[in-house]
C-alpha positions as CSV (number, residue, x, y, z in Angstrom):
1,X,109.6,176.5,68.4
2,X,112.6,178.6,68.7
3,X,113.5,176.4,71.7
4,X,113.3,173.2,69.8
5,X,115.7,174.2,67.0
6,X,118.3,175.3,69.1
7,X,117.7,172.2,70.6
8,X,118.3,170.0,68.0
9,X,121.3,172.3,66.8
10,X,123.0,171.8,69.9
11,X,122.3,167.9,69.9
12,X,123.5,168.0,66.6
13,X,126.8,169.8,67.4
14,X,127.6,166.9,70.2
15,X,126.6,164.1,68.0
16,X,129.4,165.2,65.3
17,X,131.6,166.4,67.7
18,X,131.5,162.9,69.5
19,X,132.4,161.3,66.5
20,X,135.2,163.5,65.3
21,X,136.5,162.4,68.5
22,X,136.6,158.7,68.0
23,X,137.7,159.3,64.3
24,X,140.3,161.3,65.6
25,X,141.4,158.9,68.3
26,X,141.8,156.2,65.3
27,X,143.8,157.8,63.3
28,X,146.5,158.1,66.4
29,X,146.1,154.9,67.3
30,X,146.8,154.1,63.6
31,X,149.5,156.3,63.6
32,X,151.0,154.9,67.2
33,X,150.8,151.2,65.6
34,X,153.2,152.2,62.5
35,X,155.8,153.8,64.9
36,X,155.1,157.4,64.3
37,X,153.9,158.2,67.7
38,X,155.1,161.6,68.2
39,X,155.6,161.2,71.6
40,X,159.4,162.4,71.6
């Protein structure tokens, strides 16, 4: 039981991490398109 929730917690943490990610990776890419890459 204990097991199973830890489980699910951990599947649950990687999920939203996974899509912070790719929300995260947009917003740069939006940011790149408008010129304000940061890259210098």
């Amino acid at each position: 039981m204990v097991q199973e929730i830890l489980a699910y917690i951990i599947l649950a943490a990687a999920i939203f991490f996974l899509v912070r990610k790719f929300f995260w990776k947009k917003k740069k890419d939006k940011n790149c398109g408008d010129g304000d890459c940061g890259c210098h």
